[in-house]
Residue frames relative to the residue before (quaternion, step in Angstrom):
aa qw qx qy qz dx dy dz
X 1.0000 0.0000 0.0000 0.0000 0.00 0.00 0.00
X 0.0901 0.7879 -0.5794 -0.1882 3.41 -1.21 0.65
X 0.4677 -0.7685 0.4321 0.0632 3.15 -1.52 0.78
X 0.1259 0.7920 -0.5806 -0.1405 3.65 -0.10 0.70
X 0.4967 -0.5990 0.6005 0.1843 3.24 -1.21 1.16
X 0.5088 -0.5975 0.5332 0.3159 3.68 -1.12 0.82
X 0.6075 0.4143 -0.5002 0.4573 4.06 0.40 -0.37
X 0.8100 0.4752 -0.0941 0.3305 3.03 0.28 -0.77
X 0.3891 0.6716 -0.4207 0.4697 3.60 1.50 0.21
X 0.4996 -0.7196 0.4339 0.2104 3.35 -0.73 1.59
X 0.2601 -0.6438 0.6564 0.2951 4.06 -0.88 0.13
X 0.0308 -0.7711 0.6343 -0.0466 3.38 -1.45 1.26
X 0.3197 -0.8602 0.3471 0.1930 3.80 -0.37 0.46
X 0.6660 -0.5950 0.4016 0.2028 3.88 -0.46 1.24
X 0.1500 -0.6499 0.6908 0.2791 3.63 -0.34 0.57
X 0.9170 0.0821 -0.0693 0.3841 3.44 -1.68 0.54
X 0.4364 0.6152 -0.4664 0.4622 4.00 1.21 1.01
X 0.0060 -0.6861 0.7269 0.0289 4.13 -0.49 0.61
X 0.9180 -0.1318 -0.2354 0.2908 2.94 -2.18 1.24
X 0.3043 0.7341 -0.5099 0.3293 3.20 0.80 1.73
X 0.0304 0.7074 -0.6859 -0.1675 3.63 -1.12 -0.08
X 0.0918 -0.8375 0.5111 -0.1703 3.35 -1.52 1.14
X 0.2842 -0.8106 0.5080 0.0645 2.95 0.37 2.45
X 0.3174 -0.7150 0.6004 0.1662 4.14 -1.22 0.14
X 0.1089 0.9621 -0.2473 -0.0368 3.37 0.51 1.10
X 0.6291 -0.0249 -0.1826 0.7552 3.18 2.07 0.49
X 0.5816 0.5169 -0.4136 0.4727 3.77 -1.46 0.60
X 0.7826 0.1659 -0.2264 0.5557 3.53 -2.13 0.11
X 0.8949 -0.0843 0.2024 0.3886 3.68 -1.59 -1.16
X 0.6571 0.4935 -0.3303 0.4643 3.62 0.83 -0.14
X 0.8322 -0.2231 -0.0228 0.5072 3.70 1.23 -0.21
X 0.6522 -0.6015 0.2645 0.3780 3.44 -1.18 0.67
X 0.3574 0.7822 -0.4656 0.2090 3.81 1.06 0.42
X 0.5547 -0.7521 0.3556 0.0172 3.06 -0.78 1.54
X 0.6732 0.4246 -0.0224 0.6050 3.39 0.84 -1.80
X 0.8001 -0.5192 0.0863 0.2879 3.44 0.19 -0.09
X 0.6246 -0.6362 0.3556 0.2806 4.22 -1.02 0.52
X 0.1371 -0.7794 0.5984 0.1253 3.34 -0.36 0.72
X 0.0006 -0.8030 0.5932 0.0574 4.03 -1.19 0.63
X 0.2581 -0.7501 0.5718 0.2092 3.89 -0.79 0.34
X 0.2985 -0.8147 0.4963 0.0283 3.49 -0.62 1.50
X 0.1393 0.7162 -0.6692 -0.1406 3.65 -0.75 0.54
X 0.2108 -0.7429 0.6353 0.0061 3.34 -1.33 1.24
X 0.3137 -0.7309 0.5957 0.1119 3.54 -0.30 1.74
X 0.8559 -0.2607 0.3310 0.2998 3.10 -1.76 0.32
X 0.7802 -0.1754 0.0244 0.5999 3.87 -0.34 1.40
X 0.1444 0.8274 -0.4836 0.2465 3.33 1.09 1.33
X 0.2835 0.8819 -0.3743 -0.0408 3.72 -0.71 -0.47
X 0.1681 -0.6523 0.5780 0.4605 3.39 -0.91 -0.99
X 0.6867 -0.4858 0.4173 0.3438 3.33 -1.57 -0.12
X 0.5107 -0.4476 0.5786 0.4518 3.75 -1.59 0.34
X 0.2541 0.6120 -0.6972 0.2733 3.71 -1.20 1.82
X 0.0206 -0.7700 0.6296 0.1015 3.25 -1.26 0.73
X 0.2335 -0.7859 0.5681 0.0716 3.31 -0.01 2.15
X 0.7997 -0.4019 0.3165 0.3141 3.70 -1.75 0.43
X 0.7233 0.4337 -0.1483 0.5165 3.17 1.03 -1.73
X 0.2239 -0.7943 0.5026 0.2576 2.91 -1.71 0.38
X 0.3270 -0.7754 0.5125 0.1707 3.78 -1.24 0.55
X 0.3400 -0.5724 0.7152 0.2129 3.17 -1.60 0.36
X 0.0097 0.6071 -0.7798 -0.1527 3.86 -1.71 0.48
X 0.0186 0.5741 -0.8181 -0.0279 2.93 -2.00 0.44
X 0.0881 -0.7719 0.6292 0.0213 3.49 -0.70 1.52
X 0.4065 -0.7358 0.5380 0.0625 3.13 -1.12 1.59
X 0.8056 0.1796 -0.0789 0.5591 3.81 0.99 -0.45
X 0.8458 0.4381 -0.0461 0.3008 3.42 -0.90 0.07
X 0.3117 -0.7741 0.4119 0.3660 3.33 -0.79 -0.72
X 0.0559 -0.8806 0.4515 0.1328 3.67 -0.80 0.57
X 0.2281 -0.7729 0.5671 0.1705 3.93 -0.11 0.94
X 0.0126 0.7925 -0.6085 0.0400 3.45 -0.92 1.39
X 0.2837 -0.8114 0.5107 -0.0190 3.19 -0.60 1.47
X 0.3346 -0.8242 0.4371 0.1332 3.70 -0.60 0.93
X 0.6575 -0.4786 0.3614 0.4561 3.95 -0.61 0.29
X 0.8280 0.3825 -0.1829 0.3671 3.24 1.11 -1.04
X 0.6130 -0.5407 0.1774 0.5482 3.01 2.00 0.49
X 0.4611 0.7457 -0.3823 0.2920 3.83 0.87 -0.41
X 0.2138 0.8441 -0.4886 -0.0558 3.26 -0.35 0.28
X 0.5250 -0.6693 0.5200 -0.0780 3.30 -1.52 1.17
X 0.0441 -0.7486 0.6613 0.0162 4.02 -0.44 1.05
X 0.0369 0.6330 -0.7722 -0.0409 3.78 -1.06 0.95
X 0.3034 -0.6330 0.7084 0.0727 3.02 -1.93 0.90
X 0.7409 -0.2172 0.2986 0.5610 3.56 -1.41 -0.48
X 0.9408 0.0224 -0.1478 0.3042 3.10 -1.34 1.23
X 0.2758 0.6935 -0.4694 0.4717 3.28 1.85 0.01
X 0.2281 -0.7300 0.6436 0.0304 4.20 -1.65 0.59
X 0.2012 0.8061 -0.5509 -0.0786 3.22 -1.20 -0.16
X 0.3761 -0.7331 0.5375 0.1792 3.57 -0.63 1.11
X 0.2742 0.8496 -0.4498 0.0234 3.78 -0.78 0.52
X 0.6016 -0.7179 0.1888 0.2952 3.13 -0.60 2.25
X 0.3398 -0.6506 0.4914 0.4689 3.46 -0.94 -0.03
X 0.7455 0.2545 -0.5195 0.3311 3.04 -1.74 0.93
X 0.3370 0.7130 -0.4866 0.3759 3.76 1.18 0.39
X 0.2044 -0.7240 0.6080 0.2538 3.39 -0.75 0.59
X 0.1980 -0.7245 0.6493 -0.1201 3.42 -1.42 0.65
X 0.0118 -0.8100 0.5846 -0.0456 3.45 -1.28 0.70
X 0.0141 -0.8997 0.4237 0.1035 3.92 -0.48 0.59
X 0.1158 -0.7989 0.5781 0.1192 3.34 -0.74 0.85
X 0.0933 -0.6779 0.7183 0.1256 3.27 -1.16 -0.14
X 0.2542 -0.8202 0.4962 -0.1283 2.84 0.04 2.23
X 0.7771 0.4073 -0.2533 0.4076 3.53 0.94 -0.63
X 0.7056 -0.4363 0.3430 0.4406 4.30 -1.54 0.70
X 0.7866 0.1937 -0.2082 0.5482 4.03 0.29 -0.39
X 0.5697 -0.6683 0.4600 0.1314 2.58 -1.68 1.24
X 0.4321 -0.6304 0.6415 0.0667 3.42 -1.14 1.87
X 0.1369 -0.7069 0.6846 -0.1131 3.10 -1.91 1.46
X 0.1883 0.7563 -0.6193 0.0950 3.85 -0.44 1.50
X 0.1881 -0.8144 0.4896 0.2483 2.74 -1.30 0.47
X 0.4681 -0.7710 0.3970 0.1698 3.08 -1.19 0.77
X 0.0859 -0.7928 0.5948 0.1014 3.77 -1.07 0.54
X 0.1942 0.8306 -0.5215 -0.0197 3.64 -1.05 0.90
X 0.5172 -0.5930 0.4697 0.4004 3.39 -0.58 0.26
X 0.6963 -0.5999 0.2863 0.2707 3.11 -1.35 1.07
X 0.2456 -0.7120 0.5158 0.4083 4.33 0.29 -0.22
X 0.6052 -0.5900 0.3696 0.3861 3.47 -1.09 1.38
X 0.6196 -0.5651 0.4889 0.2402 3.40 -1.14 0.14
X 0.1696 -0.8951 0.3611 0.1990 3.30 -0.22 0.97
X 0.5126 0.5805 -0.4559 0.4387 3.76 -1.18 0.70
């Protein structure tokens, strides 16, 4: 078993995510998990990421706050505390944190095949 202790949970940075911070709390360099990486998002005020629809898919589950996820096809989608959402890969997606306190999800993805 490994264990990553929350003090200790490395910070790692989001391609295409603005006024975010992102602890790595199992997966990549922090443990030998295969199947897939787990990370804990805090999204400050009008935080987010950008409209992208990356290969992999992800699961949220926002533990604080509020996050507004908007869909390629325009749809959008409010999760609160304990609220999920499963989203295919190659969906596009955008996040805002639309609201005065800072929102905390965490994220799960499967590792991205190795390349070669």
């Amino acid at each position: 078993m490994q264990i990553t202790r929350f003090a200790e949970a490395r910070r790692y940075d989001a391609p295409k995510h603005f006024d975010m911070r992102s602890l790595r709390l199992q997966g990549f360099d922090v443990s030998a998990s295969k199947f897939a990486w787990v990370g804990l998002s805090h999204f400050l005020p009008q935080g987010g990421a950008e409209m992208d629809a990356g290969p992999l898919e992800k699961i949220y589950v926002v533990l604080a706050g509020e996050v507004t996820i908007e869909l390629g096809d325009g749809t959008v989608h409010v999760l609160r505390p304990l609220d999920s959402c499963h989203i295919p890969g190659g969906e596009a997606r955008s996040i805002r944190n639309l609201r005065n306190e800072i929102a905390t999800m965490l994220v799960v993805m499967p590792h991205p095949e190795p390349k070669g």
